[in-house]
Structure formats: C-alpha cells, structure tokens
C-alpha positions, 0 to 999 in steps of 0.5 A: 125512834118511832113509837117509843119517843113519847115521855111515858113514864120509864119504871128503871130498877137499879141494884147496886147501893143508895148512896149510889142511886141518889147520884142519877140523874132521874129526877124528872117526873118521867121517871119512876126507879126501884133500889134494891142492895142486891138482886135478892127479893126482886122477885117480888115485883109486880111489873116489869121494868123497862131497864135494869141497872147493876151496879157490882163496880160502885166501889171500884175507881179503876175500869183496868182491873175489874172483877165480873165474877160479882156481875155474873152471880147477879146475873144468875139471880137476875135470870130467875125473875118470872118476866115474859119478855126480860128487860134489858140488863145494863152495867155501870162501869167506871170510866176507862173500862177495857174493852176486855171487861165490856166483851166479859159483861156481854158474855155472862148477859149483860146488855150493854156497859154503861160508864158513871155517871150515866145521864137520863138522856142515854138511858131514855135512848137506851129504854126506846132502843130496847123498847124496839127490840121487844115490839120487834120480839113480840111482833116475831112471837105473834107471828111464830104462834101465827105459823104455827096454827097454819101448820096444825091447819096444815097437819090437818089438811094433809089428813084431809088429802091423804082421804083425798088421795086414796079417792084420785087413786081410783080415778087414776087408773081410769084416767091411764086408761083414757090416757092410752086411748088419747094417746092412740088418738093422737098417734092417729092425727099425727099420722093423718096430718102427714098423710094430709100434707103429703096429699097437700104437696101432691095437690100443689104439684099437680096444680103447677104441672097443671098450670104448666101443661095449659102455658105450653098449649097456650105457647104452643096454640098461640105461636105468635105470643111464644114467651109473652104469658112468662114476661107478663108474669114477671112484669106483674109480680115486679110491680106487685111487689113494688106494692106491697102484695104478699106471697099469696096474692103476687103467686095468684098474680103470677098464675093469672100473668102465665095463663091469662091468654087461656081464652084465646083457644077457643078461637077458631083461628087458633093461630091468629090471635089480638092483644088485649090492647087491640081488644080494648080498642077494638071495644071503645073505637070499633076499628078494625086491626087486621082480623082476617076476613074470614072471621065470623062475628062470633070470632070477632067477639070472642076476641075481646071477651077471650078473658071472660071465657078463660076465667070461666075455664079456670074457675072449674080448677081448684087452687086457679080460683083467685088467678080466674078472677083476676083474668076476668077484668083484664080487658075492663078499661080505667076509662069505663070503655072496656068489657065486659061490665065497663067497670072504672077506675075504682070498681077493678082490682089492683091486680086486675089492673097491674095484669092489664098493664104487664099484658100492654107493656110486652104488647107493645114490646113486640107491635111494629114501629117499637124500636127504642124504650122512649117509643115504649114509654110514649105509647104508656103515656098515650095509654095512661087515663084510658085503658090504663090506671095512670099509677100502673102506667108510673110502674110500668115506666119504672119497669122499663127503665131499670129493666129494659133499657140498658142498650138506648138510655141509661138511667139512675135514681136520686131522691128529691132532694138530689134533683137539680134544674136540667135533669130530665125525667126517665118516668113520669112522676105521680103522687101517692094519691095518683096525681100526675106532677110530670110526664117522662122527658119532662126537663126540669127547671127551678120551678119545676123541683119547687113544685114537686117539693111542695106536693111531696109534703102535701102529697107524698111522691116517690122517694126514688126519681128515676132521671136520664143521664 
C-alpha cells in the first residue's frame, strides 16, 4: 500500500444507529469514529474523514429486497458537505445482498458495499485504497494548476510572437529577395558543374585517345615490340589487382604497362631497341648483347636510361603524372644495380616493381630459346633477388600458369591443407613477409608440407597452391 500502510490514526464517520455503531470493531486506539442518527448536522464538522459509513439497511435482515431510496436521500445530503476532496462513501449491507442492489448504491455514489458486520481489517485497507486515490487525485489537480499557469505562459508568449511575427515579416520580404538571388546562383553552379563535367569527360577522352596515339607510335617506331606494351599492361594490372591496388592506381598502372617504352623513340636506331632486362644487365655486367656497332655512346646510354627519359616526356602531360613516376624506376634493380639512382628493394614503389616484372615476363616471352612455360619459369627464378623483388617473381609465376600454359602443363590450385607428398610445385611458394619456402618443380615430400604448415601459422603463406597435375 506504500505510504498509506503507517498506523496513523483513521477518523471513520458513521451514520446509521448507536446500537449499531457499538457493534464495529474499532476499538484499537488507531481509531477515531463520529456517529451521527442521520446525515443531518454533519455539516458541522471540522475535519474531513477518511471513510464514511451509511448504514440505511440496519434494520433490514434480508440482502434480496432492499430499499436504496434511503441511501440515495443521505447521499444527497451527503453531497452537501463543503470538503475539498470528499472522502469516500461506504454502505453496510446485509449479508446475501444482490448484485443488483451493489450496482443501485454504485449508481447514486456510493463507493462500495460493504456486508455486516465489517471488521477493522477491511476498513483500514479500505481507507489506504481510497487514501491512494486521493494522493493520486490531488498529485493530477497540482499537476492540471501546473498546466495551467503554462498555458497562461503560453497565451502570453503567443502575444509575444504575434510582435515578433509582425517583425519577421518584414525580414521576409528581404529574405525572398535574396532567395531569388541564391536561387539564380545555384541555377548557375548547377550549370557550371555540367559544364565542368562535360569538360571532365572531353579531358579524359582526349587523355585515352592520347595515351593511344603515343602506344600506336610506339608499336609502329618500335616494330620488334608490336603488342608488348598491351600484354605488360595487362601482366601488371592482374598482379595489381592480386594486391589489392584500387581502380586509380591499377589505371596509372596500366597506362605506365601501355607507354612505358615511350623513351625508346629517342634512339636513333629507332627500329632497333633492348629490353629493359637486357638494360638492366647491360648496367650490372657491362655485357654486350648485340647492339649494332654503329651505335654511339651516347645511344648505348640512352638504352638503359630510355625510362627516365620517357618519364620526363609524360610528365609534361596532365593526367600522365602517376603513370611517368612509375616509369621512372623501371630499370632500378631489387639488388640496387639497377639505374638511374640503384635504389634497393624497399626504396622502389610496388608499382615500379610489378611494372619491371610484367616488362620481364613477356621479354622472355619473346627472347630466343623460350619454348615452354618451365623455361619462362627458370628464367623468373634466375631473375628472382636480383633484378626482380622475389614476391613479384612468386606473381608472375602465377600469371604464367593460370594464364600461359595451358598447351605444356596443366595446373590446378588446392589449399594447404590439400598438399599431399608427391605434389609438385607449378610456382615457387613465399611467405606474406616475402620468404622464399620453395622454388617452382619443388616435389614435395612429408617434411616438406610439415615445414610449410609450420611457416603458415608464423608467416602466413598463400591460401591457393598452384601444383603440376
């Protein structure tokens, strides 16, 4: 019952006869009652109650055939009483009273109907169910005089805007006015930003017919390498994309892979040209392979610094920037032999990188003596280390037997956990970190798995195998 379960004193009045009234059982001292013959001269009292009891049938034994009209005229009476919050009002019927006759007292006000004799227990429970209903009652009133006072807040602070009002409308018509203006504005940017993109389209058009106008002089200047800039290309943006390069970087990629022989037309041997692997050793060994003899000094140096000179032609064209710096670093070697800085392993981009290996790869494609996928794959492996980043050399491994040989060898992929001893490798196996576990046409034994097992919890290797079958 909450708050209302304390033993204060409860002030009951009761109306009905003495004889009567003797009979309750309200003789603790938590009780204080007031008997009245009739409701007549209540209205002299000086404190509410907290429970009113009628008692109109106390001379009734029979609860089938009652007569309200008794309760309804002290219930009038009642009614009178000048109480803020009227306490409630409770009948005493005998017992075996109709359900009809409760719903009767219900209608003319009475609260409830409670049978004689009635004990002290029901009527304490009684005066805290109805002591709820007044706490609840009163909390509702505080809160209606609360609503209110914020409605009169409100009447006056709708007088307040209607002021208000009448001063934004002023500012209004001001406003509308630079409305207009910024709506013109915006019909304007609108129109430029087509205008820009129109002109954004138009640029990137001419940028690829551009880019394809100096790959048809290569192709057509350098007849030897007819084709070889369209499969670099497409040898650097496959393992671009096995790394995980976005659709900016794999397009510089790809524009470097199509152009990167543009430096080549500043020979004066225009016909005859080198492969960026043949410069590359040309730098580290100083070896002759096969320039024609009347090639200056100066030709024999432009042949290993064609790159550079490329990169600095491509510079000079917008959107070729990012292609040119790749290009720049195409004959710089994973050992540091390379030019034109000998920048190592680390201090070349991955871009640089896979360009060099793409321009390898289809080099030895085309160079004398290849006649099979396995001699492509020994000539990677001799590369690997020196003039190529061995994590390349493990992608362009991969290129070549998913993509170039099909008529010598077939290969499938299976993961680690499908090796079995006797498999033999179609690629050589490295590590995330780039550790070199196996080179390709390794057989594997027992001892072998294990080991690759093991580096793959440390180390992680690559999730596909690529096997000869």
């Amino acid at each position: 019952m909450g708050m209302f379960m304390n033993r204060s004193p409860c002030f009951v009045l009761y109306i009905g006869p003495h004889d009567r009234a003797k009979c309750l059982d309200l003789t603790l001292p938590e009780w204080e009652i007031e008997v009245f013959e009739g409701p007549c001269g209540i209205s002299a009292l000086t404190r509410r109650p907290d429970i009113v009891l009628i008692d109109p049938f106390a001379d009734s034994d029979d609860g089938s055939a009652l007569d309200v009209a008794r309760a309804d005229n002290w219930m009038k009476q009642l009614t009178c009483m000048a109480i803020s919050y009227p306490p409630p009002v409770c009948a005493l019927v005998p017992e075996g009273t109709s359900q009809d006759i409760r719903v009767d007292l219900m209608d003319i006000g009475i609260d409830d109907g409670l049978q004689w004799p009635v004990s002290s227990r029901m009527l304490r429970a009684m005066v805290n169910l109805y002591g709820q209903k007044k706490s609840i009652t009163q909390a509702l009133d505080s809160k209606q005089a609360a609503l209110d006072k914020s409605f009169a807040y409100l009447d006056r602070f709708k007088q307040e805007m209607g002021t208000a009002k009448k001063q934004l409308a002023a500012e209004r018509k001001s406003l509308n006015a630079a409305l207009k203006q910024n709506q013109q504005m915006i019909l304007e940017r609108r129109r430029m930003k087509s205008v820009q993109a129109d002109l954004k389209t138009s640029l990137e058009e001419n940028m690829d017919g551009f880019g394809k106008v100096l790959h048809t002089l290569i192709e057509h200047r350098v007849e030897y390498n007819r084709g070889h800039g369209r499969r670099v290309a497409e040898i650097a943006t496959f393992i671009g994309k096995d790394m995980g390069f976005d659709e900016k970087k794999l397009e510089d990629l790809r524009k470097a892979g199509m152009l990167h022989e543009i430096g080549l037309l500043f020979l004066a041997d225009a016909p005859y040209q080198q492969s960026s692997i043949q410069a590359a050793k040309f730098i580290a060994k100083n070896e002759d392979f096969g320039m024609p003899d009347h090639q200056t000094d100066y030709d024999r140096t432009l042949m290993v610094q064609y790159p550079v000179k490329g990169a600095e032609l491509l510079k000079q064209c917008p959107g070729f920037e990012s292609a040119a710096k790749i290009i720049s670093q195409l004959n710089e070697n994973a050992d540091g032999t390379g030019f034109p800085d000998g920048l190592k392993r680390r201090y070349i981009s991955m871009a640089s990188k896979i360009l060099a290996g793409a321009d390898a790869l289809d080099t030895l494609r085309e160079t004398p003596g290849i006649t099979s996928t396995d001699d492509i794959l020994i000539g990677l492996e001799r590369l690997s280390g020196a003039r190529l980043e061995p994590v390349i050399v493990g992608q362009l491994e991969k290129y070549v037997v998913t993509h170039l040989g099909p008529d010598d060898f077939r290969v499938r992929g299976v993961g680690i956990e499908q090796l079995v001893p006797g498999m033999v490798l179609a690629t050589a196996l490295f590590t995330a970190s780039g550790t070199k576990l196996f080179t390709a046409n390794t057989r594997l034994t027992k001892y072998f798995i294990e080991k690759i097992i093991q580096y793959h919890r440390e180390y992680p290797v690559d999730t596909t195998v690529y096997i000869k079958v």
